[in-house]
N, C-alpha and C positions, 0 to 999 in steps of 0.2 A: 504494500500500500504506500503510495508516494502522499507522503502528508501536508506537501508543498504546494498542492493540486486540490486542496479543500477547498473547497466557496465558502462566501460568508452565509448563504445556507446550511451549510453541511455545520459549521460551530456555531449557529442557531438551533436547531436541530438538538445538536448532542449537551449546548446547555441547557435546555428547556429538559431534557430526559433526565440528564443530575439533577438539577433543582426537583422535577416531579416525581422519581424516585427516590429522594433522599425525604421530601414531605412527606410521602405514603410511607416512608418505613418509620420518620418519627410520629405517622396516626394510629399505624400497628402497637406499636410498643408501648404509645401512651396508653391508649384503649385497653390494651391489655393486660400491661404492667401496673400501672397507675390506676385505674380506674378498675380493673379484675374483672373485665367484660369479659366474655368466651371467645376463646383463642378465636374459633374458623367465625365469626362476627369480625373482630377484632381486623382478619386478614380482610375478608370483606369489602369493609371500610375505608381500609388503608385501601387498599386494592383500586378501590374506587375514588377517593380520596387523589392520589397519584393519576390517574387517569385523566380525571377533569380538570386538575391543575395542570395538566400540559400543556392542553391550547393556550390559557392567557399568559403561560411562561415561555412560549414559544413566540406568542405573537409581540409578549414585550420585548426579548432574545432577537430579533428582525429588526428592531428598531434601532438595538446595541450595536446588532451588524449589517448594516443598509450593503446590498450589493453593490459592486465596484459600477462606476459609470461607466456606458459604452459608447468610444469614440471612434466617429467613421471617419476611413485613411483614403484618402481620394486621391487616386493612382493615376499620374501623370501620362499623357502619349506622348 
């Protein structure tokens, strides 16, 4: 995998997945731990939790990384 070839989609993308799996693991663990809800609820939530928090961490992730402009190269005869 050449990492130099990402777009600022692709680290949009993959920060909006950390941010919404690192959420959903800390709704799991609160739910569960803290609160002594049942476990497969618990995962559930989380589960759910992470899920729906993707899109508006993605769509703000978009904003952090605007694609590169694109400029047209007008080719002399």
């Amino acid at each position: 995998m050449d990492l130099d070839s990402l777009t600022p989609v692709d680290h949009a993308r993959r920060y909006a997945l950390l941010l919404a799996s690192a959420l959903g693991t800390f709704v799991f663990i609160a739910l569960w731990m803290a609160l002594e809800w049942n476990f497969f609820v618990a995962v559930l939530i989380g589960v759910g939790a992470g899920t729906l928090s993707f899109y508006p961490f993605r769509a703000v992730s978009r904003l952090l990384f605007p694609p590169p402009r694109r400029t047209v190269r007008r080719v002399r005869k």
